[in-house]
C-alpha positions in Angstrom: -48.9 -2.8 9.3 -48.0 0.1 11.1 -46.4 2.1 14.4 -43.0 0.2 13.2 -40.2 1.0 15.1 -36.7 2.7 13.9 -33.9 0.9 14.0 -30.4 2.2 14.7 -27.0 0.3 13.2 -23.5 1.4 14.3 -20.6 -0.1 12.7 -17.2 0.5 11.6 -15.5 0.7 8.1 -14.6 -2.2 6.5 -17.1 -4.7 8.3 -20.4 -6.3 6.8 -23.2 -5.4 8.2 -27.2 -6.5 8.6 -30.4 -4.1 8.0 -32.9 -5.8 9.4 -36.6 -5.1 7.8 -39.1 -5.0 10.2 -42.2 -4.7 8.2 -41.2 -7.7 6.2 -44.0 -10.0 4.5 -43.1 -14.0 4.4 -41.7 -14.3 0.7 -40.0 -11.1 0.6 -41.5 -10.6 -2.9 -43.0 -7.3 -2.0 -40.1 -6.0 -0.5 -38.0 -2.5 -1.8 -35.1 -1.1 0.3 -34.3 2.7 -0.7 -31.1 4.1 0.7 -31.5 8.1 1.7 -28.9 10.7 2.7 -28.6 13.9 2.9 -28.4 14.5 -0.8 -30.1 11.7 -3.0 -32.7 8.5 -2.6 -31.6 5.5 -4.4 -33.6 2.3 -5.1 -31.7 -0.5 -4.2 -33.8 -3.7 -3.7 -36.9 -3.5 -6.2 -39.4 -6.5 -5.4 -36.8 -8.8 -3.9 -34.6 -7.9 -7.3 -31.6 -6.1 -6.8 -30.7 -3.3 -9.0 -27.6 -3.7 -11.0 -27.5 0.4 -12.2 -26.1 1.5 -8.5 -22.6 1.7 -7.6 -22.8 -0.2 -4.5 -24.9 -3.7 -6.4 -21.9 -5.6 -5.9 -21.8 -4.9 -2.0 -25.3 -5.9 -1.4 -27.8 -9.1 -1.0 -31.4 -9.4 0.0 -31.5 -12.5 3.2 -33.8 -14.6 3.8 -35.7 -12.4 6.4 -36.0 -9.6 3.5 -32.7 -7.6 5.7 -30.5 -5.8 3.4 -26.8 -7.2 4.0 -23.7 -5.0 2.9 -20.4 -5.9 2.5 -16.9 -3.7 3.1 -18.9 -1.1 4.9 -17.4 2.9 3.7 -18.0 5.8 5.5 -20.2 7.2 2.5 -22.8 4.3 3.3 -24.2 6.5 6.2 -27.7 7.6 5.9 -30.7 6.0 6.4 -32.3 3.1 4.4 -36.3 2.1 4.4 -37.8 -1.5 3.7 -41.6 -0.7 1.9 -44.1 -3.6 1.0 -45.7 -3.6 -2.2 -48.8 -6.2 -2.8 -50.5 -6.3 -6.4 -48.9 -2.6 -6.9 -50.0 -0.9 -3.9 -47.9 0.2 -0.8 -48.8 -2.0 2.3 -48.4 0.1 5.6 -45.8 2.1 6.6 -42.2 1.7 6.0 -39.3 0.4 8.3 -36.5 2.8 8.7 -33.2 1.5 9.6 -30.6 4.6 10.6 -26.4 3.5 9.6 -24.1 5.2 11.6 -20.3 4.2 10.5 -17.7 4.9 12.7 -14.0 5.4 10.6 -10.5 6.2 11.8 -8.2 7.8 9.6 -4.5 8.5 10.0 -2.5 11.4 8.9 0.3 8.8 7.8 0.0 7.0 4.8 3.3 4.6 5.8 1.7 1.3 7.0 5.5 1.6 9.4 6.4 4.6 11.4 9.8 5.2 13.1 10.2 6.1 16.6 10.4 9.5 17.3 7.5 11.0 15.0 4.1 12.0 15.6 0.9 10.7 14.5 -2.5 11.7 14.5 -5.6 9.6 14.5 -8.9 11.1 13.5 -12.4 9.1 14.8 -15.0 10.2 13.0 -18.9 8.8 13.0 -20.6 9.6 9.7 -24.4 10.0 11.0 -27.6 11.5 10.4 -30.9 10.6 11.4 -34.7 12.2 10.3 -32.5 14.8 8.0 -30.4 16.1 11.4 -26.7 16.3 11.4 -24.7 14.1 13.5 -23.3 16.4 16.1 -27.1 17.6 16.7 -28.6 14.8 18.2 -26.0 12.6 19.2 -25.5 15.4 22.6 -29.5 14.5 23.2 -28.9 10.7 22.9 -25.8 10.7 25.4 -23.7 9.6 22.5 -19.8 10.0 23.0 -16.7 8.9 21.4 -13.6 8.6 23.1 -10.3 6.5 22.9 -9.2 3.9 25.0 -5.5 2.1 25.3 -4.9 -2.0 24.8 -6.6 -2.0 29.0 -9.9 -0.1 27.8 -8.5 2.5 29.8 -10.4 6.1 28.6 -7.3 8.1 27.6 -7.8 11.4 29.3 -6.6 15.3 27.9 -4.3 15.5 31.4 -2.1 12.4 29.9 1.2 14.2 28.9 1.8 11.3 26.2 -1.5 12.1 24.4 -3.1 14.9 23.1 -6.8 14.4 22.6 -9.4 17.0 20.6 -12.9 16.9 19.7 -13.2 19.4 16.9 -17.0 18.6 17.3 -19.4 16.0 18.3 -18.9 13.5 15.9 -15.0 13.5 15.8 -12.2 13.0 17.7 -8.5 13.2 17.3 -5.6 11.8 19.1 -2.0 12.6 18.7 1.2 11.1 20.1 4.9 10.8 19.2 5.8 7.1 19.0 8.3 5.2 21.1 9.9 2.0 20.4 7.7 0.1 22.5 5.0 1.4 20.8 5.7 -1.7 18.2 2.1 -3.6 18.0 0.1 -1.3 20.5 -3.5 -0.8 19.7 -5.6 2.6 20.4 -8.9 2.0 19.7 -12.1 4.6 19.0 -15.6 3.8 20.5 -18.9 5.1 20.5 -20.6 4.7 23.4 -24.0 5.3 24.6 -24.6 5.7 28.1 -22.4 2.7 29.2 -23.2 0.4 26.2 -20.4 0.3 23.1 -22.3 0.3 20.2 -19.2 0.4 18.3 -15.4 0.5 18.1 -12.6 0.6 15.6 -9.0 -0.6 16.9 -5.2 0.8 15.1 -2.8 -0.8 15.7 1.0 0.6 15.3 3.7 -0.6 13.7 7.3 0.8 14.6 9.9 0.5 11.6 13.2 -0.7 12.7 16.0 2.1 12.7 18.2 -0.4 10.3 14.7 -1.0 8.2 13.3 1.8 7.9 14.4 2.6 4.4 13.5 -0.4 3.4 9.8 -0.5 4.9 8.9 2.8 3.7 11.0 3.8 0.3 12.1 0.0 -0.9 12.8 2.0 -4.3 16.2 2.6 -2.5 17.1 -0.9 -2.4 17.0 -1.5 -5.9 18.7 1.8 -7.0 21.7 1.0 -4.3 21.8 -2.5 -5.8 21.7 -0.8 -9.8 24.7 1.3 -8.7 26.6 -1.9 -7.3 26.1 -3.7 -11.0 27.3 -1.0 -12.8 30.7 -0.9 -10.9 30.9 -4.3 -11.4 30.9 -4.2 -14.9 33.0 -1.1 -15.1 36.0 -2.8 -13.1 35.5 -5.9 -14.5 35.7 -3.9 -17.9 38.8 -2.1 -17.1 40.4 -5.3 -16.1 39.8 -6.4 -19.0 41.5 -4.2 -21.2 44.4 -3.8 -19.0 44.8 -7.7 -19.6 44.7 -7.1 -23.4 47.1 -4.4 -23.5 49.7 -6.5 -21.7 49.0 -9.4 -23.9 49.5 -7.5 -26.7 52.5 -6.4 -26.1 53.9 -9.2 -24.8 53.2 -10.8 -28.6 55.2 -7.9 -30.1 58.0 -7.5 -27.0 59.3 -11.2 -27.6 59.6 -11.1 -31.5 61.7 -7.5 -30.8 64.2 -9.4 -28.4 64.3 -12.1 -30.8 65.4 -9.6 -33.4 68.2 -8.2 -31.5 69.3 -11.2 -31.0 69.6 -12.2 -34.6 70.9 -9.3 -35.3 74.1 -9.5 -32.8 74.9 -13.2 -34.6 74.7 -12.0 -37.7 77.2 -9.2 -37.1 79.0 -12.6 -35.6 78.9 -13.6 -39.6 77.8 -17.2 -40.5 75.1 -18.3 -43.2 73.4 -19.9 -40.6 72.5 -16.9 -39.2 71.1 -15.5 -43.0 69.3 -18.6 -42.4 68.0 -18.2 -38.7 67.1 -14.2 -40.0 65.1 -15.2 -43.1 62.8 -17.7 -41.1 62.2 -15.2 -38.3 61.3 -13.1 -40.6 58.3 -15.7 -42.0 57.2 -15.6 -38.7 57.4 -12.5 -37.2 55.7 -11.1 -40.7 52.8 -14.4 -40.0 52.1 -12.6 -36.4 52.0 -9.5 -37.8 49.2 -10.2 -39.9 47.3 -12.0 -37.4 47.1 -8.2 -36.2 46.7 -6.4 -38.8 49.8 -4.5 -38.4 51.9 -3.9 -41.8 55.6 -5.3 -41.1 58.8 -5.3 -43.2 62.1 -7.1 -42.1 65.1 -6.5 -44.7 67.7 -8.1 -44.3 71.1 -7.4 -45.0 
């Protein structure tokens, strides 16, 4: 096999994506796919086995065509990946080379809601390399451009007074706005184009915090430390209450015995043994309160 032709894959973080092997044989028993960058080669597929000592394993599967399927693309995936044929131990023609170039938009808020009023900047970045040359060096000689459009595909241009938009470089491009209330749900989206084909877009969408919800979108921590502070004045009122209704009961148990007493007292000056009488069984009960409180009591009489 030989004179087989590169292939070139744009995509965009997060997606799954096909490598498709061009050099395949029918039973895909032969087949190895090594994954290249600009720093390592990795064996990933080993005689249609896949190797279980790589960090990516997980991510990857072998189809039925002998192309290399990843899952949950990441911007460190970039690089370039061959398919090689081996037959009784020996290489069988030349190798398929299958270029990834992942597109991947970052924002320089971590909040997933933003309130009207503050800026944001969106970065678009495409993690490429192809035959050992950095993106931003061939990408100009392929007519490769990024550039971000609105929710009408619209290219949004540097003159816009709402937008600023910078390319640092070839293979980035940034886009900064403040946010307005009907920016709730709007969608910017990065492409890479190539001449007028889209090989490849990633959309972000904005979500506008409330002005009422905004603490409770972004810092919800709030919520529960206003509601802690709410419990524990409860209970400290409820608390205070509480002893306020004790004190009054108690001396409402001691008042009435006193008045009692008095009044004894003024019928005994009256004279009468009924009132020695009346006066010694107050004093049984006055003396059975006292020790139901623990208070040490002594009525003499006379």
């Amino acid at each position: 096999i030989s004179g087989v032709d590169d292939d070139h894959v744009f995509i965009s973080s997060g997606e799954n994506v096909r490598l498709p092997c061009n050099n395949a044989l029918h039973d895909c028993k032969s087949t190895t796919w090594k994954y290249n960058n600009r720093h390592s080669a990795v064996e990933l597929i080993t005689l249609r086995k896949k190797k279980k000592d790589t960090e990516s394993h997980e991510r990857l599967s072998l189809g039925s065509d002998c192309s290399l399927n990843i899952k949950n693309i990441t911007k460190e995936d970039y690089g370039y990946y061959s398919c090689r044929q081996y037959v009784n131990g020996h290489k069988q023609g030349a190798d398929a080379y299958v270029y990834l170039h992942v597109l991947h938009v970052s924002s320089s808020s971590s909040q997933t809601e933003i309130s009207a009023g503050n800026s944001v900047t969106l970065s678009c970045q495409l993690y490429s390399s192809f035959a050992g040359v950095y993106c931003g060096d061939w990408i100009h000689s392929e007519r490769i451009d990024l550039l971000w459009v609105n929710q009408a595909g619209d290219k949004l241009k540097i003159s816009d007074s709402r937008y600023q938009i910078s390319a640092p470089g070839h293979c980035i491009i940034t886009l900064n706005t403040t946010l307005l209330n009907e920016d709730d749900n709007r969608e910017w989206r990065c492409e890479v184009t190539q001449g007028d084909q889209i090989k490849t877009s990633v959309t972000y969408t904005v979500k506008i915090s409330a002005q009422a919800d905004s603490t409770t979108a972004v810092n919800p921590v709030h919520i529960t430390n206003s509601q802690d502070h709410k419990t524990k004045g409860v209970s400290w009122i409820a608390g205070s209450l509480f002893r306020v209704i004790v004190i009054i009961v108690e001396f409402a148990v001691f008042a009435a015995p006193t008045v009692i007493l008095l009044q004894i007292i003024c019928e005994r000056r009256a004279g009468g043994a009924e009132s020695s009488v009346v006066l010694h069984q107050f004093s049984l009960i006055f003396s059975s309160i006292a020790g139901q409180q623990k208070f040490p009591l002594k009525l003499n009489q006379g």
